[in-house]
N, C-alpha and C positions, 0 to 999 in steps of 0.2 A: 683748483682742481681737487679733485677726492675722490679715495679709492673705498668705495662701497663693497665689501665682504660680505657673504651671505653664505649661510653652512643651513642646509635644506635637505628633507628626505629626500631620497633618489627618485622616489614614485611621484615626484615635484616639479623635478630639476625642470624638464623636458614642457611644463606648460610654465613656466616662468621664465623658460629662452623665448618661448614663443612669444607670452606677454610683453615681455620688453621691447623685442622686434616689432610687434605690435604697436609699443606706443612711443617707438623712436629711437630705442637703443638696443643698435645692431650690436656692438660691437664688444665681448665679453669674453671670460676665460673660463671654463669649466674643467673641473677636477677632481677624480675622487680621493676623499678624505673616510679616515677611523677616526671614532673617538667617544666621547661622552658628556653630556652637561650636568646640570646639576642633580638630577636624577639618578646618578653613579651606573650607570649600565640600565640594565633589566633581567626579570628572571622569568625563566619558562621554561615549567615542568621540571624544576629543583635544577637549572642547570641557570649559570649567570653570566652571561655577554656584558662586559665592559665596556667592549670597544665597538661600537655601532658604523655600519655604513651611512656616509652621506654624502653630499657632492657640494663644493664650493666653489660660488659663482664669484667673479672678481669683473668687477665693471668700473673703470677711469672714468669719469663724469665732471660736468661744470656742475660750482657751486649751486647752481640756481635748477637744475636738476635734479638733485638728493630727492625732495621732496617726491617728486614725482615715480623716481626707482625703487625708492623705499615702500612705497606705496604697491605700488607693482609686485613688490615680492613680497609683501606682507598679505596682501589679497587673495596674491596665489597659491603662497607656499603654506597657508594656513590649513588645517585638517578642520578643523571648526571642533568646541564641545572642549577646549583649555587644555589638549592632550599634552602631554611632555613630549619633545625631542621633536617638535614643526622648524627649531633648530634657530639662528642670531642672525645678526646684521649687525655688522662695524663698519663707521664712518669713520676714514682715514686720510689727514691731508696728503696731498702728493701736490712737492714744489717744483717735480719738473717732469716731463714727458717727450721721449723721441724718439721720432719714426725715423727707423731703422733704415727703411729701403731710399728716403727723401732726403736723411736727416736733417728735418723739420723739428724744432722742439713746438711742443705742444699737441691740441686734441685733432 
């Protein structure tokens, strides 16, 4: 299993929950996040925002998935034209999962 991170504009978020639902993975956590990448903020009009809004999608997945999620929020959450700050994606193992209300370990 693996836990797919994804940090996305906000004006994103909302067709990248859809897209995923779309091609099979309902199931996700959304969150909003501050902060900044490598670009150290931005400035507008002499004034400089460090800390940017964005929203971070957290989706558990089978190994043989990634490909597909990754792809999904890369497609979508893209501005097109190399802009800065369209935001990452981290692949993170996870060695165990359980449902809470079953407890079932696993997806």
């Amino acid at each position: 299993m693996l836990l797919i991170k994804a940090i996305v504009r906000p004006e994103k978020a909302s067709a990248v929950v859809t897209e995923l639902l779309a091609g099979g993975f309902p199931a996700l956590t959304k969150v909003d996040v501050y902060g900044r990448g490598k670009q150290k903020g931005i400035v507008l009009n002499d004034v400089r925002y460090d800390e940017l809004p964005k929203q971070m999608l957290l989706v558990v997945a089978r190994d043989e998935d990634k490909d597909d999620i990754v792809g999904i929020i890369m497609r979508t959450a893209r501005t097109g034209g190399g802009h800065f700050g369209d935001g990452r994606i981290f692949v993170i193992p996870v060695e165990e999962a359980w449902t809470i209300s079953t407890g079932r370990e696993g997806l």
